[in-house]
N, C-alpha and C positions, 0 to 999 in steps of 0.2 A: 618457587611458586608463591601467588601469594596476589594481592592489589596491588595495582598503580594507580597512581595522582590523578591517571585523566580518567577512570571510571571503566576501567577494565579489571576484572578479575580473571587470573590467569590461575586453571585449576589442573589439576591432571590428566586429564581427559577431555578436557572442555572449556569454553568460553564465556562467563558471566558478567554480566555490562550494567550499570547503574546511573540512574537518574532520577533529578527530583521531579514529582508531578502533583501540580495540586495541593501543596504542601509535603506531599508523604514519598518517602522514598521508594523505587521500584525499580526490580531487581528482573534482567528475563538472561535466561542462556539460549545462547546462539544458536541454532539450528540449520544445518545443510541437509537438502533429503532426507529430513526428519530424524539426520543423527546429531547430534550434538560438533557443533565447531570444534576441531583440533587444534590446542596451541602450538600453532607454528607460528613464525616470526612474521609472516605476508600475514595470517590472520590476525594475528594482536596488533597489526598496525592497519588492518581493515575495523578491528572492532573500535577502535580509538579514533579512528576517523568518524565512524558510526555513531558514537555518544555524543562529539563537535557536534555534529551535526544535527541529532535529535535536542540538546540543548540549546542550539541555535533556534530550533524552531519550537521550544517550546518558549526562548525569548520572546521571540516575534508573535508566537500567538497562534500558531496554524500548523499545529502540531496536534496528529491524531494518533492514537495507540497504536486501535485497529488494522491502520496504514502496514505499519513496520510489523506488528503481532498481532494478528487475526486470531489466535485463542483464546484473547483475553477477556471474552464475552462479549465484545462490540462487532460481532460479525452479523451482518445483516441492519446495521439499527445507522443513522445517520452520524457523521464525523464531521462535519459541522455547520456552521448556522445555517446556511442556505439550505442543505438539504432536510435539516430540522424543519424549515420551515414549509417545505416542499410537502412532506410528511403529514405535515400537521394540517394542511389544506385539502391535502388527498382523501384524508380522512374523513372531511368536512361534507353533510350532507346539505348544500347551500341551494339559494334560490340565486339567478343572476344577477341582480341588483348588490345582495349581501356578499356574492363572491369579487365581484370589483372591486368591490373595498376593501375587501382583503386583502386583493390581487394587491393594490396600491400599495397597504401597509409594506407587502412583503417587499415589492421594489422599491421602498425605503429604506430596509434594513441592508436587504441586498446589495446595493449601492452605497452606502455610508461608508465614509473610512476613519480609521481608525489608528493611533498611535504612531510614530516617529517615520515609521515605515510606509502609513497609509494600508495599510490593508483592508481591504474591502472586509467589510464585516460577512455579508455571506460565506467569504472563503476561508472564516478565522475557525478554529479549529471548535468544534460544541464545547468541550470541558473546557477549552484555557477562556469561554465568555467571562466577563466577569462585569459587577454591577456599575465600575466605572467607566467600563469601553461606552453602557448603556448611557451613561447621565454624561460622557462626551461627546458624542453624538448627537443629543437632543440640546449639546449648552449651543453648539456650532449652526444649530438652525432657529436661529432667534426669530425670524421672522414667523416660524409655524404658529400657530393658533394653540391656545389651552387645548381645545375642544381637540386637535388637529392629533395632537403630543397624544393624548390619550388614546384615543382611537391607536395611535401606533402601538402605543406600549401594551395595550391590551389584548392585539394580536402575538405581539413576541410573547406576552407572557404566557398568553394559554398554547401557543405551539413548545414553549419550553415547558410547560408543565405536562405535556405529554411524555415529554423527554425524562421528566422526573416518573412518572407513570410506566415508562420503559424500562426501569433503571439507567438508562443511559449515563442519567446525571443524579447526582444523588439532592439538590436543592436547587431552585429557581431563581437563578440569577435578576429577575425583573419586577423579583417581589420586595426589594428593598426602594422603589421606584416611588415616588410621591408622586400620585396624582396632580396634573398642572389643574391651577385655579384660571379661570373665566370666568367673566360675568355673561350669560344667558342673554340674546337683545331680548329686549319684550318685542311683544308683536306689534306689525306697522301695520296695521288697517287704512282702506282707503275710509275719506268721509263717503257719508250717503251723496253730497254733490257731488263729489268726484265720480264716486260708481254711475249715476245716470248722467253722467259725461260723457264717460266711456262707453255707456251703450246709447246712448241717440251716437255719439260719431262714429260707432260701428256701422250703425243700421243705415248712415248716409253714405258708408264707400265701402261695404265689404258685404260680402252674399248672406241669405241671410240666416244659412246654418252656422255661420261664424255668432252673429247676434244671439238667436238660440243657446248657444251654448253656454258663451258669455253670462248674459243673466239668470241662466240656468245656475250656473257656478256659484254667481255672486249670490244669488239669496238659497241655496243649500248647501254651501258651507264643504261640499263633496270634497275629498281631495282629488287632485292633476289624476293621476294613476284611479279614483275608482269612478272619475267620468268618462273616462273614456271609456274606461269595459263596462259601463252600463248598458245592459240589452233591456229591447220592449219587452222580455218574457218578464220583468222584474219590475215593470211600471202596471201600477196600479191605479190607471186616473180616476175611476169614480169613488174611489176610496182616496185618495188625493195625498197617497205614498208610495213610494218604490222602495222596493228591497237591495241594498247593497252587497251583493258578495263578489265581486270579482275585480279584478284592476288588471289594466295595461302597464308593465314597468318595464324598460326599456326594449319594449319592442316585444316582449312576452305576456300571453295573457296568461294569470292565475287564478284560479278557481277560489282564491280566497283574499281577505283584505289584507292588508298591513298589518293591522291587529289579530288577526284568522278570526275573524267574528262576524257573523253578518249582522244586520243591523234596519230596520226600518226606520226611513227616512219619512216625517209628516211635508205633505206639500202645500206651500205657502201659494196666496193671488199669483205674484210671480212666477215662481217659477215652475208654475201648473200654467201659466200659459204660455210659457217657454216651450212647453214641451208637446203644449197642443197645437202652436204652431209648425214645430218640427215634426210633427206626425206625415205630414206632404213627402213629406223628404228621405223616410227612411223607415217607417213606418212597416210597409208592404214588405219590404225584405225580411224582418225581424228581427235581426240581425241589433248590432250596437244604434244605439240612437244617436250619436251623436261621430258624424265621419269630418274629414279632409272633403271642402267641396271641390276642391280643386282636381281631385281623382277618384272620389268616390270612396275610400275604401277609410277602413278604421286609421285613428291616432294613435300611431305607435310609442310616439315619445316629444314629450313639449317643446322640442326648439324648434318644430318645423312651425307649430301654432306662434310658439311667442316673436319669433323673427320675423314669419309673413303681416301677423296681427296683431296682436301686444305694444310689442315697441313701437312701432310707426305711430300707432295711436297716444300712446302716451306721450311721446317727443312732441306730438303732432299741438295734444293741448296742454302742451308744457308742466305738466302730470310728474311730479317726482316719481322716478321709476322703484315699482314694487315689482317680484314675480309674479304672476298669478294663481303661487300658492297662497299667496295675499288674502283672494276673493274670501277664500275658506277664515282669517280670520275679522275680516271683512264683517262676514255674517255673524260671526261668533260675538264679537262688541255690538252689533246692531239687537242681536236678539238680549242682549243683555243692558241694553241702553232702550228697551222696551220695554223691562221689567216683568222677563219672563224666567221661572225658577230655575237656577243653574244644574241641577239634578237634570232635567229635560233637555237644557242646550246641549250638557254632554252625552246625552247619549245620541243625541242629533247628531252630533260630528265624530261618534266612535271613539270619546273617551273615556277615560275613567273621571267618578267627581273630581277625586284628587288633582289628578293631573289636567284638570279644568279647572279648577279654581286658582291653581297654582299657576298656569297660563296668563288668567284673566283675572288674574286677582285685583287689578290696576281698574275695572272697567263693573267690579262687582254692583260696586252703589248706584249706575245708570246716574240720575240728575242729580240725585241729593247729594254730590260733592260742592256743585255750584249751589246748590239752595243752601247748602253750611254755610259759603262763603259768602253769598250775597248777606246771610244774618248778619257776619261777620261787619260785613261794607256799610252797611245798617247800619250798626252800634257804631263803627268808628267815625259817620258820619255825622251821627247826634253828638259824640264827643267834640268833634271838631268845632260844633258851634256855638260851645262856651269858649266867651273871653277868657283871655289868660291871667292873670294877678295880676295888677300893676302898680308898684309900689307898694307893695301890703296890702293891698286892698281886695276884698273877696271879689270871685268871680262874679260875674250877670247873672241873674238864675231867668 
């Protein structure tokens, strides 16, 4: 009686098998009908085949305890990545917009392969993850975006740190993960010509709650998602503001912004007469003020607007193409290239000061960047108009 070489121990009554996992060795006796394996010679060469084979897969990566020893505390909890991440979504109380992108993340991971063998990382086993499967994966998609890499990795981590949370796992393979760096684009605003471009070439080929709308956008700064769910119960014309709470996101309305804040919007010349003109139009229903004239009914999601209207317009007057999440910073440099207090623009477009200044930080000074440099042009121009020495000789005064 005694151990053999391949990871059987042969005891008296019974069958104990070993292997490494994790670093730590682990030890489980054989069980038939909940009595212990009898050493006979068809089982000691069933248990030897049994260790190959769990070593094998714990080579490869996709080896789960659970699987082969359901006692071992992982009964009920996920065995690996895919279902970890299944788990971790299920849990998740999301809005539609926030669960798409999740969804994506996870069909990232799910699909990745992994090591000599290619194993699909979904099917790799939760404990054999490890933090180089993760930083191989993300070397093999070079093309992804900083921004892109994060986004992924932020989901794997918080569905494994659940798995830490479960005991499943005892550390979070994704926290050893560096954040990828990007640079941020600053915002593209259109100029003030370009915006009254774009709306006289509306107003000459397209109906005129498309126009409406348009210049409505562009001088309140609204985001895509909270113009469309703007209802007349929330316009306020003789007071010459509407109340923001609600937005259309992909085809859903929510009773609350992006921010969850509502937020009163002041109404400019524009876009107070935006809206007195579209009163004809939609007004009497009370409904959303701002529809699809093509069927009447509300804007569920912007590529029906920007394919029918948007684009053709812009291609039309050779307009370098912006989205018309654009409009919204459009506004934001206009009301700031008017030298109106940044405290107040942010809260016009529902942000924080911070994260307004830090946006438009590029747009802060309105003129006085060209009035620096014109001093600048100034002085370098009086310079220029002294002679130069010639031959030792002082300049011309």
């Amino acid at each position: 009686m005694g151990r053999t070489g391949s990871g059987v121990e042969v005891r008296e009554n019974s069958l104990r098998i070993q292997f490494v996992l994790d670093g730590r060795t682990v030890r489980r006796t054989l069980v038939v009908a909940d009595e212990p394996m009898s050493p006979t010679p068809s089982n000691i060469k069933y248990a030897r085949r049994l260790v190959a084979e769990i070593r094998d897969k714990i080579r490869l990566g996709n080896f789960s305890i659970a699987e082969y020893f359901p006692a071992t505390g992982n009964v009920g909890h996920p065995t690996t990545l895919g279902d970890q991440l299944d788990t971790w979504l299920d849990s998740k109380r999301l809005e539609a917009s926030t669960r798409a992108g999740y969804e994506s993340a996870i069909k990232f991971w799910k699909g990745a392969v992994v090591g000599k063998q290619a194993i699909a990382m979904g099917e790799k086993a939760l404990r054999a993850l490890k933090p180089s499967d993760i930083m191989t994966v993300l070397a093999a998609r070079s093309e992804l975006t900083g921004k892109t890499v994060n986004n992924y990795v932020s989901v794997l981590r918080e569905a494994l740190d659940l798995a830490v949370i479960d005991k499943v796992l005892t550390g979070n393979p994704a926290d050893s993960i560096a954040r990828a760096k990007y640079q941020k684009p600053l915002p593209d605003p259109f100029t003030r010509e370009e915006v009254e471009s774009i709306i006289a070439h509306m107003a000459q080929h397209y109906p005129d709650q498309v126009v409406n709308y348009v210049e409505f956008k562009f001088f309140t700064g609204l985001r895509t998602s909270e113009s469309f769910g703007l209802r007349w119960r929330n316009v306020d014309l003789p007071s010459k503001q509407i109340l923001v709470t609600q937005a259309i996101v992909r085809g859903i309305e929510k009773d609350n912004t992006k921010t969850n804040t509502a937020r009163h919007v002041a109404l400019n010349s524009r876009s107070l007469t935006a809206l007195q003109r579209q009163r004809k139009h939609t007004q009497v229903a009370g409904a959303h003020v701002f529809l699809d004239p093509r069927y009447g009914t509300a804007w569920l999601e912007e590529r029906a607007f920007r394919r029918s209207f948007w684009e053709p317009t812009l291609k039309h007057l050779a307009i370098r193409y912006r989205p018309p999440y654009n409009t919204r910073h459009s506004y934001a440099t206009m009301m700031l290239m008017a030298g109106m207090r940044p405290a107040f623009c942010a809260r016009q477009l529902g942000h924080s000061v911070e994260m307004f200044l830090r946006t438009y930080s590029k747009w802060l000074d309105g003129d006085q960047n060209a009035l620096e440099m014109n001093r600048l042009e100034t002085a370098l121009g009086a310079n220029s108009s002294l002679e130069h020495p010639q031959d030792g000789g002082e300049p011309r005064k």
